[in-house]
TORFI-72878 format. One line per 2 residues: number of its first residue (from 0); their letters; for each residue x, y, z of N, C-alpha, C, CB. Coordinates in pm, 1 decimal. Each point is the difference from the previous one (the first is absolute). Glycine has a CB too. Example, Ala and Ser with C-alpha at 12.3 -4.5 7.8 and 13.67 -1.06 7.14 Angstrom:
residues 2
0 = AS = 1319.0/-569.0/780.0/-89.0/119.0/0.0/90.0/120.0/0.0/-189.2/-117.3/124.6 | 154.2/222.3/-196.6/82.0/119.0/6.0/-77.0/109.0/73.0/118.4/-62.8/-214.5 $
//
This chain:
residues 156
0 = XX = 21458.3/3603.6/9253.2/-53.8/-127.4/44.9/-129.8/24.1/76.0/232.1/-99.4/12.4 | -345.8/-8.5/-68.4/-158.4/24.6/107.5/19.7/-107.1/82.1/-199.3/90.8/-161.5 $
2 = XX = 180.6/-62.2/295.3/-25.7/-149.0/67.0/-161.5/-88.3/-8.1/192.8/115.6/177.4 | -133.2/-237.2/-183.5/-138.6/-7.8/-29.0/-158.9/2.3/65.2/168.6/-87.6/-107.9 $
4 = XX = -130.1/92.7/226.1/-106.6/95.5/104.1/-76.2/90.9/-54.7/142.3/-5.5/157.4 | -30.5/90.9/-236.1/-92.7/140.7/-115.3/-52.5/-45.6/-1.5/60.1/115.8/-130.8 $
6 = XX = -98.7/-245.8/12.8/-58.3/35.3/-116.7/-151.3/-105.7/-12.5/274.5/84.2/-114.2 | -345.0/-56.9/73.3/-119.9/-94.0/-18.0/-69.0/-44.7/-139.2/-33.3/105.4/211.0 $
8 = XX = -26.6/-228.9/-251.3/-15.1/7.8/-113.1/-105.2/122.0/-46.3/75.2/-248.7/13.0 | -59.2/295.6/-117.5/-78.4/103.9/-131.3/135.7/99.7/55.7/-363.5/-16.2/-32.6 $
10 = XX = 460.8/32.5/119.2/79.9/142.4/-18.2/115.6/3.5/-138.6/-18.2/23.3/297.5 | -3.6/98.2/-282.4/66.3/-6.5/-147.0/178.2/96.5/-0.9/-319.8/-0.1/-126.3 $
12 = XX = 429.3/-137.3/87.9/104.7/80.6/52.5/106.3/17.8/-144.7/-30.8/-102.4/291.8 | 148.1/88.1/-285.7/82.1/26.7/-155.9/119.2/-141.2/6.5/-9.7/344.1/-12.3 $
14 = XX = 23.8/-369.8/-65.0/67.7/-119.1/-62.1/109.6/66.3/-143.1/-253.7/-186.5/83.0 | 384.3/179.5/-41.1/68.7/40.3/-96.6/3.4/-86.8/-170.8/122.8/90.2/243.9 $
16 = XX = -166.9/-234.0/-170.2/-2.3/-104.4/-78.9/-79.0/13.1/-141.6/28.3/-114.0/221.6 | -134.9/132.3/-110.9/-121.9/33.3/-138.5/29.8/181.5/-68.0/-248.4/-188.3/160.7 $
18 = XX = 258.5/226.1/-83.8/27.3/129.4/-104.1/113.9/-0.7/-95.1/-87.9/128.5/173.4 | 191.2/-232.9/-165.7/96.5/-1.2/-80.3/-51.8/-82.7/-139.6/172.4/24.1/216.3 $
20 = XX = -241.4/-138.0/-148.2/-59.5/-78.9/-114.8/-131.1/34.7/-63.6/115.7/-163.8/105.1 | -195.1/307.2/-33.2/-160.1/30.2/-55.5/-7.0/134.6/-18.9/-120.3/-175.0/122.0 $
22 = XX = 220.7/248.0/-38.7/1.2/167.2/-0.3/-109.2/42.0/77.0/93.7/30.7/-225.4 | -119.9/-104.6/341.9/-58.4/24.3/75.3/-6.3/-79.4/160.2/-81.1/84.4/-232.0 $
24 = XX = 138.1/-56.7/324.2/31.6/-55.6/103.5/-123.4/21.4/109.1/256.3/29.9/-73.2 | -354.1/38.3/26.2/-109.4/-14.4/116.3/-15.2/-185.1/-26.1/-166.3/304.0/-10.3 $
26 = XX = 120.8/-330.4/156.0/-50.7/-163.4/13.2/-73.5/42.5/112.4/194.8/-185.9/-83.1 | -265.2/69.8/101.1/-117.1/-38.2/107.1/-18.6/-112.3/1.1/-107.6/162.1/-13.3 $
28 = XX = 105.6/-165.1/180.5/34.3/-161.2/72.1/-109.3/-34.1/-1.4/172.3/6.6/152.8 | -142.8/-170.2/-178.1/-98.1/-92.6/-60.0/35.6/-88.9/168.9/11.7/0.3/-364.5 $
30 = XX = 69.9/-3.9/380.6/38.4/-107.8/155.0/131.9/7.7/60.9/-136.1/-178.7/-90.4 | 119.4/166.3/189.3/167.9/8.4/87.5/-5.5/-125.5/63.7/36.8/263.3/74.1 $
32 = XX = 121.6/-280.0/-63.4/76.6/-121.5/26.1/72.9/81.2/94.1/10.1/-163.1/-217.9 | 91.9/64.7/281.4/96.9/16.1/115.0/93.7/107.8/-62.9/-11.2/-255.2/110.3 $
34 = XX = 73.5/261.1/-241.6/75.9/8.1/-58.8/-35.5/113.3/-93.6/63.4/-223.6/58.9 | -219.0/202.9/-145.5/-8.9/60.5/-128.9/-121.8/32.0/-5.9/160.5/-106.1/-105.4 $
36 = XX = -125.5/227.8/54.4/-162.6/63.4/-63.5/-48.3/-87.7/-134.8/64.3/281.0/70.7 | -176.8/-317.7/-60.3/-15.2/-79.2/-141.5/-114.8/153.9/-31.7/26.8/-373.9/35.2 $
38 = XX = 18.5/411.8/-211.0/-90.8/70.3/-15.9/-36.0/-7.8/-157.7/69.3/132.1/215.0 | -145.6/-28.5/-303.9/-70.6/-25.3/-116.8/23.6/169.9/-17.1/-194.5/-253.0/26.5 $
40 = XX = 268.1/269.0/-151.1/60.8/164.9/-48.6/-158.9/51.4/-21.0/285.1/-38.0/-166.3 | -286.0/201.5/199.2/-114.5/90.5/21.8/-70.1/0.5/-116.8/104.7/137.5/155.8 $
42 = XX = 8.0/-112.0/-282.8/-18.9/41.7/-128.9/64.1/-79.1/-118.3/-21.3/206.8/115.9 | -123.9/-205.6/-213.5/35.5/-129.0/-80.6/126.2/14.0/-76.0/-238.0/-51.4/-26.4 $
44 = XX = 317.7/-13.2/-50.6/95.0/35.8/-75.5/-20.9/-74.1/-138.7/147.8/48.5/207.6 | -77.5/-16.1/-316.2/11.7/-77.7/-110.5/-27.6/-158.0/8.0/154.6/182.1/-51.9 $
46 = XX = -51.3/-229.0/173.0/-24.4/-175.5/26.9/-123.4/15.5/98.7/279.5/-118.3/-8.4 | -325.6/172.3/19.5/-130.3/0.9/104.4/75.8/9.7/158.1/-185.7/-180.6/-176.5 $
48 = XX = 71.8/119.8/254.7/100.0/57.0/182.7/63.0/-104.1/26.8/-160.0/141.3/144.1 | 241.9/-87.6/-85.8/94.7/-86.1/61.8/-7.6/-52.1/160.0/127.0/122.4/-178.9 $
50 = XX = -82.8/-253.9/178.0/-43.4/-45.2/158.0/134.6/-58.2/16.0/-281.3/-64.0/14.9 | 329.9/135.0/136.7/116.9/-83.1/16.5/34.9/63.9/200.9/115.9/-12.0/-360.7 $
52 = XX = 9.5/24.1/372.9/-37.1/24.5/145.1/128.1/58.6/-6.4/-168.0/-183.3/123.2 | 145.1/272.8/-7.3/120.0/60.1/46.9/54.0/-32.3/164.4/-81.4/184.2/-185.0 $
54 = XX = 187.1/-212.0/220.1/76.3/-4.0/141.2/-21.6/150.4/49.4/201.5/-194.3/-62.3 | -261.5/168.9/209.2/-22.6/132.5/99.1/88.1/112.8/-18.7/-68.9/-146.9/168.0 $
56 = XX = 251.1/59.9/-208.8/84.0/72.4/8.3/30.6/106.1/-80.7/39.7/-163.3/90.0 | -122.3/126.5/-202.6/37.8/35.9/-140.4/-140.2/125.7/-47.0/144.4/-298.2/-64.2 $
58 = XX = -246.2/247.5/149.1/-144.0/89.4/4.5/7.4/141.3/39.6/-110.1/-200.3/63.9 | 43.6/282.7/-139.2/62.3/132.5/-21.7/-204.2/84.3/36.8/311.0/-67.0/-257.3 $
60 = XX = -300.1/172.6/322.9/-122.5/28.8/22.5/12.6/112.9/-143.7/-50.1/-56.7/316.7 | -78.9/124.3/-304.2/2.5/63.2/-76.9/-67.3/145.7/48.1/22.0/-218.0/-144.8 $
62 = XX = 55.0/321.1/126.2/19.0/137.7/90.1/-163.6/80.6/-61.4/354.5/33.3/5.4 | -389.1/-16.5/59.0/-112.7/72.1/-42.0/-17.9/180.3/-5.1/-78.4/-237.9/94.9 $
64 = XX = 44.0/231.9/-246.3/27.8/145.0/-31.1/-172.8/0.7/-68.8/340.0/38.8/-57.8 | -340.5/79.8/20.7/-140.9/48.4/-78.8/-44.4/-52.8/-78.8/34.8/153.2/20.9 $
66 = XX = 41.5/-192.1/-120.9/-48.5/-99.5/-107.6/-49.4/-141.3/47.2/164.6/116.8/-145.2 | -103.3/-209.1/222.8/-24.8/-75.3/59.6/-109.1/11.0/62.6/185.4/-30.9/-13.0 $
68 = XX = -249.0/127.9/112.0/-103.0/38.7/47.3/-159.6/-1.2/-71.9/203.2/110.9/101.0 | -147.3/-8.4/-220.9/-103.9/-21.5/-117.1/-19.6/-114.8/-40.0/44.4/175.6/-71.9 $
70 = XX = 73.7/-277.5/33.0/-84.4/-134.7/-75.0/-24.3/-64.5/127.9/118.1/-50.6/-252.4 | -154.2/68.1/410.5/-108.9/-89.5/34.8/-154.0/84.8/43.8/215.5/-178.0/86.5 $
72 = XX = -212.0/290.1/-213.9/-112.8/82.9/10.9/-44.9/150.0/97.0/-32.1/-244.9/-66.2 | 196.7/264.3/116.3/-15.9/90.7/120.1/8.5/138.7/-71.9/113.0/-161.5/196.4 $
74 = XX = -183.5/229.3/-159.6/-7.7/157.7/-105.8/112.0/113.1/157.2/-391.1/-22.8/-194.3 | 409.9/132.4/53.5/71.2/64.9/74.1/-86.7/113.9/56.1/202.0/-78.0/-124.3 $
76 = XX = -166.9/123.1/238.7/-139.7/62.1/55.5/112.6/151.4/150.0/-258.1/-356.4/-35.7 | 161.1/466.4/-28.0/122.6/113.6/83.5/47.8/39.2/-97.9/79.9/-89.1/202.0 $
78 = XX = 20.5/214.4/-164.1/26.1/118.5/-98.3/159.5/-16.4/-2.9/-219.6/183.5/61.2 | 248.6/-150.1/-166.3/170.3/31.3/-58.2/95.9/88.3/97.0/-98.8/10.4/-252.7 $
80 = XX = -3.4/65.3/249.8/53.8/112.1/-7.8/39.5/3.7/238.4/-186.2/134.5/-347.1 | 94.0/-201.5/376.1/-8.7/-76.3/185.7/52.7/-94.9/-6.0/-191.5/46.2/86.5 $
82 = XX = 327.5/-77.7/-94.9/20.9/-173.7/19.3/-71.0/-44.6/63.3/180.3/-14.1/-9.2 | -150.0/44.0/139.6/-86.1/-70.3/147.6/-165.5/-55.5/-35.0/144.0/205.5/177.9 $
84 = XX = -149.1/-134.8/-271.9/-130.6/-47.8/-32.8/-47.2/-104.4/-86.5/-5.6/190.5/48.4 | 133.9/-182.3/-124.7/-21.6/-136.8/-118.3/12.7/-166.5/48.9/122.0/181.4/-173.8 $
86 = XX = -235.1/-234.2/172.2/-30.0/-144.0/54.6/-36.9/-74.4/-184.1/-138.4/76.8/332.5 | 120.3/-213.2/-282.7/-71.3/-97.8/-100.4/-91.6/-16.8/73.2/152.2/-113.8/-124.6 $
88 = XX = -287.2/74.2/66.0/-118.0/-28.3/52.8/-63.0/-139.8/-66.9/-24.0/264.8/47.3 | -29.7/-335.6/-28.0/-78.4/-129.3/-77.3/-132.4/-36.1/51.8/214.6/-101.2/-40.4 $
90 = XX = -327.6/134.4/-46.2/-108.1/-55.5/60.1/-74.7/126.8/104.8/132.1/-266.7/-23.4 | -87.1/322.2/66.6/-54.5/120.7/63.4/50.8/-72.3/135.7/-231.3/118.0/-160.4 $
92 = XX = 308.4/-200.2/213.3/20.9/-48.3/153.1/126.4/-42.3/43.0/-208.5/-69.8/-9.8 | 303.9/98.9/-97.7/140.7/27.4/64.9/107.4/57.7/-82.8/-50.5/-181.7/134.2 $
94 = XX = 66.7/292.4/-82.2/129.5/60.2/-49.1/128.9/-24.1/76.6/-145.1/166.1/-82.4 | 235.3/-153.5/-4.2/152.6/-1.2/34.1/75.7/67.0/-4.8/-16.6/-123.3/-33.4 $
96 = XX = 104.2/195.5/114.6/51.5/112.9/-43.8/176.5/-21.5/-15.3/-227.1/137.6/121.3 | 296.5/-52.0/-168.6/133.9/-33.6/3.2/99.7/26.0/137.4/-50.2/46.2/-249.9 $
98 = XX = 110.7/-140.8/270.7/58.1/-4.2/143.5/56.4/148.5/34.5/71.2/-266.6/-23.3 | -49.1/372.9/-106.5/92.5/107.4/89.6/-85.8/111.8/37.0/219.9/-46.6/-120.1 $
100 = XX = -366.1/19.6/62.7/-102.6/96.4/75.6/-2.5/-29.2/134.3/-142.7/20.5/-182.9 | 133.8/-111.3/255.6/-25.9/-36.3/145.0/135.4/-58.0/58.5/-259.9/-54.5/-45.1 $
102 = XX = 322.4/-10.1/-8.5/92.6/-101.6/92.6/144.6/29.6/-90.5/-207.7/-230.2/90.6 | 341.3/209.6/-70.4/107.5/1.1/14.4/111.1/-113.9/-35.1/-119.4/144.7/134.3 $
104 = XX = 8.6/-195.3/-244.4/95.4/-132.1/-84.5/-77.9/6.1/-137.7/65.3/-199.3/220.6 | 23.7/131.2/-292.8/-72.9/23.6/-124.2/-85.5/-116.5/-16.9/177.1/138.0/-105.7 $
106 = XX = -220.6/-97.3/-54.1/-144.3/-93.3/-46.7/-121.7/52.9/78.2/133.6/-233.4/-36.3 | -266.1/152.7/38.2/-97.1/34.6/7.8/-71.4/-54.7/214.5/9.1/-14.0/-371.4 $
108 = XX = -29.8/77.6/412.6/-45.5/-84.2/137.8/-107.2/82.1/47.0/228.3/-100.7/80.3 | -317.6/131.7/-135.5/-129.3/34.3/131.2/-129.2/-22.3/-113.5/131.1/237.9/206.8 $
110 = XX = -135.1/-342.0/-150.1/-126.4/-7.7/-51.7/-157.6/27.6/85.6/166.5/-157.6/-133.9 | -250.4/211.8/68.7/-149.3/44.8/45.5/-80.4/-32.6/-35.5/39.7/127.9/31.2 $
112 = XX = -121.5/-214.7/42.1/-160.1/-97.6/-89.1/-65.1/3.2/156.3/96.6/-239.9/-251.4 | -231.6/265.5/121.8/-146.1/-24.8/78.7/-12.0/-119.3/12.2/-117.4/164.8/-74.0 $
114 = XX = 99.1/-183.0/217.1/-82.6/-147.0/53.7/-164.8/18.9/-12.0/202.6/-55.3/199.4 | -293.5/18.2/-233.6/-135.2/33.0/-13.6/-59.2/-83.2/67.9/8.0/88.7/-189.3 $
116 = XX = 79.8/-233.5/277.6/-82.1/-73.7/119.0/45.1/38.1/147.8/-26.4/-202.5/-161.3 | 117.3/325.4/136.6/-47.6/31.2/184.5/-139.5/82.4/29.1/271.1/32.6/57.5 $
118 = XX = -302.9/-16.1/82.0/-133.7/61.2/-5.1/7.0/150.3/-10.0/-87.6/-188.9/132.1 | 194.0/289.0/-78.1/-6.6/71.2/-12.7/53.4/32.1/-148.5/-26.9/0.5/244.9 $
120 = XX = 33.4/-21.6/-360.9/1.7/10.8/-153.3/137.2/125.8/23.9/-324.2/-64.9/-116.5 | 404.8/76.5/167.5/82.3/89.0/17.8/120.5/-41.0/-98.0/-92.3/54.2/243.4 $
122 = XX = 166.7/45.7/-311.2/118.9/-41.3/-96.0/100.9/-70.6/100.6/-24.2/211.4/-184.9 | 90.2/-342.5/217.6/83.7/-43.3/28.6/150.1/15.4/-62.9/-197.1/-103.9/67.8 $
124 = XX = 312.4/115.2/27.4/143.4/8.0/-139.3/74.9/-85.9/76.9/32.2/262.0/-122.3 | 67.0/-301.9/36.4/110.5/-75.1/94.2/124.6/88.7/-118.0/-132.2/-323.8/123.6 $
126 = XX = 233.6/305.2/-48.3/144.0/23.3/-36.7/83.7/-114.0/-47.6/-16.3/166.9/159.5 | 72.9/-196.4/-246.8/65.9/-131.2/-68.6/109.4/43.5/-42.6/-181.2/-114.2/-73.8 $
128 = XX = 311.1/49.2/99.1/122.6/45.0/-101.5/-46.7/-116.9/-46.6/223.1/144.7/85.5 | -209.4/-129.6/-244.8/21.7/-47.6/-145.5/57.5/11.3/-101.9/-114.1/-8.6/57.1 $
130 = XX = 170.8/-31.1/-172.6/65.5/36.5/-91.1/48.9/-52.6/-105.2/12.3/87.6/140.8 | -98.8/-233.8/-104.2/-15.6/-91.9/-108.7/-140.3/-18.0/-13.1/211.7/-112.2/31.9 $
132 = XX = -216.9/56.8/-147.4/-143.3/-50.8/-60.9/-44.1/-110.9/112.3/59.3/32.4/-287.2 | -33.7/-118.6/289.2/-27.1/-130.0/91.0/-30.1/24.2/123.0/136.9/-114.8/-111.2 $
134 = XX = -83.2/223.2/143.3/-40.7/93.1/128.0/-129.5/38.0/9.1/199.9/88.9/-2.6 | -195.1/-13.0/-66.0/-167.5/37.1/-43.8/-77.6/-53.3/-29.6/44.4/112.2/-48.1 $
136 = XX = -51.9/-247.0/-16.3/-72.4/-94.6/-29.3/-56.8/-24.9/135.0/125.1/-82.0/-203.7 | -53.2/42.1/262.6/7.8/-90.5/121.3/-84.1/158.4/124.3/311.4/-230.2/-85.5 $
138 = XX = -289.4/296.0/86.0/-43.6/99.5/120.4/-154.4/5.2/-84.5/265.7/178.2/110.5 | -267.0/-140.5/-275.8/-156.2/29.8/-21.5/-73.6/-108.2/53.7/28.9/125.5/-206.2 $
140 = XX = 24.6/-268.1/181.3/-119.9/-136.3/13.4/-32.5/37.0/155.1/107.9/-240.3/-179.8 | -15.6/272.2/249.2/2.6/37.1/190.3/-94.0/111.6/22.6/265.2/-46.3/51.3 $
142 = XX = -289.9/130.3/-121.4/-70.0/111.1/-16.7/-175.7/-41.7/-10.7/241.9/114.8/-123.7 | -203.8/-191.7/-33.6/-150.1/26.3/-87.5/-43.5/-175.7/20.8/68.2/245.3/-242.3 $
144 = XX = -6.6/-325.9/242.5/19.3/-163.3/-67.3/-35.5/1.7/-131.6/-60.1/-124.1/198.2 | 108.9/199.8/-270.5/-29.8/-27.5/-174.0/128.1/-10.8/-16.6/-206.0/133.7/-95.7 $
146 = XX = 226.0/-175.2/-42.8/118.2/-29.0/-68.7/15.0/168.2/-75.0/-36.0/-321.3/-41.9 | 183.7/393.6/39.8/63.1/129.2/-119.7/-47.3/-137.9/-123.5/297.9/207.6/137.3 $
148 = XX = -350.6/-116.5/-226.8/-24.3/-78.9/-165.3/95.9/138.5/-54.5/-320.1/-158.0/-34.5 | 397.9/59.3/-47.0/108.7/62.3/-98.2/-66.9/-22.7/-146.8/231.1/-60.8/160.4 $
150 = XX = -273.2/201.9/-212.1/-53.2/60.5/-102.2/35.3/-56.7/-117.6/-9.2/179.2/118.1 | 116.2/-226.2/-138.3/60.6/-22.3/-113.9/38.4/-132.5/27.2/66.8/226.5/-64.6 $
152 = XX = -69.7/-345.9/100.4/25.7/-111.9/-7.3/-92.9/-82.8/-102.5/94.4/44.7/226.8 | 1.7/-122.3/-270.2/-15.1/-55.3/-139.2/-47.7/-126.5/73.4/191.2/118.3/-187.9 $
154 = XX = -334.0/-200.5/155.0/4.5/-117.4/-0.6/10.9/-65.0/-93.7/-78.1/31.0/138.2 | 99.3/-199.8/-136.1/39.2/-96.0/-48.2/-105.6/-12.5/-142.1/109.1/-97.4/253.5 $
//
């Protein structure tokens, strides 16, 4: 269950609904209600996308692993062979690394981005537990104010 505090419109979470009926349960919120995510499926399907809504209760985040990372353009960056070293990077101004290099829960939480409007131009970091997508959505816009663009979304 997301409360709906999470979540903001463009985050993008999973819907069992639509993946049963499209084979694909990524969605992205179009509007929230008291009650319901109203959203529009990521990826087109045979009947084209689907718009329908899901209850908070029923809203499912979506765990973020590597692949996921890649389709919102984040390259893998660091050596195999150094875990500690292996981050995602996007854009040259924020990498992410996986929570068990630094911190003591799983999924992904430290993220590192250049601020380029303080005066001293110094690398800034903050520490984040995360581990859903919507998470991250939501800390990059806090970060950068841009929107994650998902690589592969099908428009209308």
């Amino acid at each position: 269950m997301i409360q709906p505090n999470d979540l903001r419109i463009g985050n993008i979470i999973w819907d069992d609904v639509c993946n049963e009926l499209h084979g694909n349960g990524l969605v992205k919120i179009k509007s929230l209600s008291e009650t319901i995510a109203h959203y529009t499926s990521l990826i087109k399907s045979d009947f084209g996308k689907f718009n329908s809504g899901v209850a908070y209760i029923n809203a499912k985040g979506v765990l973020i692993t590597p692949e996921i990372l890649e389709n919102f353009g984040f390259k893998k960056w660091g050596r195999d062979d150094m875990p500690r070293t292996v981050s995602y990077e996007l854009a040259g101004k924020i990498h992410i690394f996986p929570a068990n290099s630094f911190c003591d829960f799983e999924g992904f939480g430290f993220l590192h981005y250049k601020l380029s409007n303080f005066e001293n131009n110094k690398d800034e970091s903050a520490r984040f537990k995360f581990k859903y997508l919507h998470q991250l959505q939501n800390i990059y816009y806090l970060a950068t104010s841009e929107e994650l663009i998902y690589k592969n979304e099908t428009n209308d």
